[in-house]
C-alpha positions in Angstrom: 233.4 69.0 -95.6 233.6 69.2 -99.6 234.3 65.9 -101.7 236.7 65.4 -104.6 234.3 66.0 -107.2 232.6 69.5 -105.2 233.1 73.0 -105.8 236.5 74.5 -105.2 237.1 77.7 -103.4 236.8 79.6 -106.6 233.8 78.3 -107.5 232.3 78.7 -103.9 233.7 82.8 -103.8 232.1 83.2 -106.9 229.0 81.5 -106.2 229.1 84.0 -102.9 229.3 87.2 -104.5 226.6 86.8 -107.1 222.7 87.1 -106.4 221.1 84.0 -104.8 219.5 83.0 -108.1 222.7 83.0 -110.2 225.0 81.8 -107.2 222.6 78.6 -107.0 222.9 78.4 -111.0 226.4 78.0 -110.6 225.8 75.6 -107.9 223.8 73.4 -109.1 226.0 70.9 -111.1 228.3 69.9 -107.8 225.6 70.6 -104.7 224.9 67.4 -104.1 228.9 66.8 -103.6 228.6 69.5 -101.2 227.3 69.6 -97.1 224.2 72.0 -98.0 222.4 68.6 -99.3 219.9 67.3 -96.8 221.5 63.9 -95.9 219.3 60.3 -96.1 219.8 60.3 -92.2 217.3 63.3 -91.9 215.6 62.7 -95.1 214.9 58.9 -94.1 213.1 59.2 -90.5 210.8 62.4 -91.9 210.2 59.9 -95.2 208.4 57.8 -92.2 206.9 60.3 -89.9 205.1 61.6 -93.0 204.3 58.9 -94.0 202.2 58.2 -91.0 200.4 61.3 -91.4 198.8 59.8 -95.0 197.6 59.3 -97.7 198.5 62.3 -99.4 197.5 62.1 -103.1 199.8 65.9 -104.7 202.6 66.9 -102.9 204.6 69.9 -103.1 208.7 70.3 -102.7 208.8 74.1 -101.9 212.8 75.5 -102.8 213.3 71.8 -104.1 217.0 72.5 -105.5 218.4 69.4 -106.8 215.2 67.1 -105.6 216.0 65.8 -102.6 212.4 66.5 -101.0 211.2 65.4 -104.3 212.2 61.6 -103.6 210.3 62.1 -100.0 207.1 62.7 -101.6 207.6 60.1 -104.2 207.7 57.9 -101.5 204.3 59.2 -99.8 202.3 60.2 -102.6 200.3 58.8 -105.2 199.3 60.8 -108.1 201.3 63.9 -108.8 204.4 65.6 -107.2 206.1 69.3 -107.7 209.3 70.8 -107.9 209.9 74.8 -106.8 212.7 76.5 -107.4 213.7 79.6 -108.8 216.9 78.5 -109.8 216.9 77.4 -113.6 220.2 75.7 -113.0 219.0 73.6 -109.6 215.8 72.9 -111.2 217.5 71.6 -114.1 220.0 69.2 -112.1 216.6 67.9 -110.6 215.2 67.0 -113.7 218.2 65.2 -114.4 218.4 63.3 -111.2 214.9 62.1 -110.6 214.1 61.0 -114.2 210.6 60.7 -114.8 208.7 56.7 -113.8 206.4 54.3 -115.2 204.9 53.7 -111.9 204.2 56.4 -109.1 203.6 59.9 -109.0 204.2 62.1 -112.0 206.9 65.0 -111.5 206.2 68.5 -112.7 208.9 71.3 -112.3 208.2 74.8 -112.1 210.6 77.9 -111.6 208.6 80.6 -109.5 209.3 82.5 -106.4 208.1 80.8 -103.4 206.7 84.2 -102.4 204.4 84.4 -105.1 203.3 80.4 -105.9 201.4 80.0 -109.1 199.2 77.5 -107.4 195.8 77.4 -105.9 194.5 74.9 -103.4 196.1 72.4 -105.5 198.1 70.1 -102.7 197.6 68.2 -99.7 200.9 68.2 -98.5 204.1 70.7 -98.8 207.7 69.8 -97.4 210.7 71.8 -97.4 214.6 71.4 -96.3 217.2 73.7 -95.7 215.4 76.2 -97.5 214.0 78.7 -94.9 217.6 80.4 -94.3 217.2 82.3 -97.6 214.1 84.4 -96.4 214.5 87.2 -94.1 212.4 87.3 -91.3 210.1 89.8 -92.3 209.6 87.7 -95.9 208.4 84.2 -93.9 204.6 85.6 -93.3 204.4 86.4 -97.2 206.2 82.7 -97.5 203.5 80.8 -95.1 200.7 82.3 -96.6 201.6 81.6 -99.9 202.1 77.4 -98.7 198.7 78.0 -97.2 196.9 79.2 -100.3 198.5 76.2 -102.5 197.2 73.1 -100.0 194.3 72.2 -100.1 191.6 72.2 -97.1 193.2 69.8 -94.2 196.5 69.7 -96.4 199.7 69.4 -94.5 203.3 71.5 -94.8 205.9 69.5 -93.1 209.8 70.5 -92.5 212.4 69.3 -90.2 214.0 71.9 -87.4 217.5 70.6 -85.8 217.6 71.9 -82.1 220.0 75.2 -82.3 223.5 74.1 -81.0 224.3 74.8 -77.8 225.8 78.1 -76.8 229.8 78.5 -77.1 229.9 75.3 -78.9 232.4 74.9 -81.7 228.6 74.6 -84.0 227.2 77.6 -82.5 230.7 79.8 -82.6 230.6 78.5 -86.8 227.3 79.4 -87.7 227.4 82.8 -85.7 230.6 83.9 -87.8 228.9 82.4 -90.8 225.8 84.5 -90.1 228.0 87.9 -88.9 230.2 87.4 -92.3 227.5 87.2 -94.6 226.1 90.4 -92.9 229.1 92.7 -93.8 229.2 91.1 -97.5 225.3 92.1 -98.2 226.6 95.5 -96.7 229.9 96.2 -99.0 228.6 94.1 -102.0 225.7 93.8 -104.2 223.4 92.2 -105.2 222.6 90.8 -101.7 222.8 87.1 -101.2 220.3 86.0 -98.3 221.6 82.7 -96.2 221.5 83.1 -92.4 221.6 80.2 -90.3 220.2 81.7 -86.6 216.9 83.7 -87.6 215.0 80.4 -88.1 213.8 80.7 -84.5 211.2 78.1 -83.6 208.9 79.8 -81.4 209.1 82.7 -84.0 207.8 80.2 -86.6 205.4 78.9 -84.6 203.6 82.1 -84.3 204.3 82.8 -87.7 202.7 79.6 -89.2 199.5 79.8 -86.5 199.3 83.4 -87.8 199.0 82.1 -91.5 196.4 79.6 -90.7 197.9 76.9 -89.8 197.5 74.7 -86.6 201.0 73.4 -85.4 202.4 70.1 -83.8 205.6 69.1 -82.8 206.9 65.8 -83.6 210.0 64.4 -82.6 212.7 62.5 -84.9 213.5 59.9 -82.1 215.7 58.1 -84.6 218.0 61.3 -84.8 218.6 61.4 -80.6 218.3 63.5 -77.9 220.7 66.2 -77.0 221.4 66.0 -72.7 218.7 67.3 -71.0 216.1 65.3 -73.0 215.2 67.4 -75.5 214.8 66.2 -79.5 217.7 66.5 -81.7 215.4 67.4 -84.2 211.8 67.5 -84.8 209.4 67.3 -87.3 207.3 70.6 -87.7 203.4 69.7 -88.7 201.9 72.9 -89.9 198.2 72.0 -90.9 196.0 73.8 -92.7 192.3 73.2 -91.0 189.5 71.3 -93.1 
């Protein structure tokens, strides 16, 4: 799963046992050598679904670690684009690896909670990937309605949501001990270090987003497949907020 040049199982222990904030400062310098990156095949076919839902002038990478959402929006927006994270050390790897451009939109990075954005109405769209695992349930209403606040009227928060693997699959068995062993560390040890993969539940967000404002649509990622009985592989959650 880990190249050469990625974290060892030191590193990754350590990184583990420290708070969120500090374990992604430790991070930062090998994620992208690491599977926790969003790859170009997802990143690619939601570049062109959001594309279609355009023009978007200021768009907003919410969580951005190392940038990869930031090169999305520097492919569908114009004027200006933003980095959150509240990870110095991510944030810093971003700067670093999406060097500022002649042409296209100027990058701004800004540390701040995504619970508490500094911004006002300032976007029209928002994107986020492989973020949403590091915010308990109870903490994604505060989360919503802070993306909600910083768009603009008719703006437009956009993520991608793989279809949950299939029950007593080798994925599903993985990401349920993941999930159960991260539950008895934030028990024995602290601080706590939030990362579950299975309470991302998409009717739960569903509600969640329509409950912060937003009106919801469902697009599929035909270029990622369909699982066997039809269903999208992934799709492409439109959360907009109403002009």
């Amino acid at each position: 799963m880990f190249s050469t040049s990625g974290p060892t199982l030191r590193e990754l222990t350590v990184q583990a046992l420290s708070s969120i904030e500090r374990g992604y400062d430790l991070l930062a310098p090998k994620f992208d050598a690491t599977p926790f990156r969003t790859p170009d095949r997802i990143l690619d076919p939601v570049t062109a679904a959001i594309r279609s839902l355009g023009p978007f002038r200021n768009g907003l990478d919410l969580c951005c670690g190392t940038g990869a959402g930031m090169g999305v929006l520097r492919e569908v927006c114009t004027d200006r684009i933003t980095g959150v994270d509240f990870s110095a050390g991510m944030l810093a790897e971003a700067r670093s690896s999406l060097p500022a451009r002649a042409e296209g939109p100027q990058s701004a990075w800004v540390r701040a909670d995504a619970r508490a954005l500094p911004f006002d109405g300032v976007f029209d769209l928002a994107v986020s990937f492989g973020a949403f695992g590091h915010f308990l349930p109870a903490e994604r209403p505060r989360l919503f309605a802070e993306v909600h606040r910083a768009l603009g009227p008719g703006g437009v928060f956009a993520f991608p949501l793989p279809a949950p693997p299939r029950v007593g699959s080798p994925a599903h068995l993985t990401l349920w001990a993941f999930d159960a062993a991260m539950r008895v560390r934030n028990l024995l040890w602290h601080p706590s270090f939030v990362m579950y993969y299975r309470t991302f539940r998409l009717h739960e967000v569903r509600t969640e987003l329509a409950e912060a404002g937003f009106t919801v649509e469902l697009w599929p990622l035909e270029e990622l497949g369909r699982l066997p009985d039809g269903s999208p592989r992934c799709r492409l959650v439109v959360a907009r907020r109403p002009a």
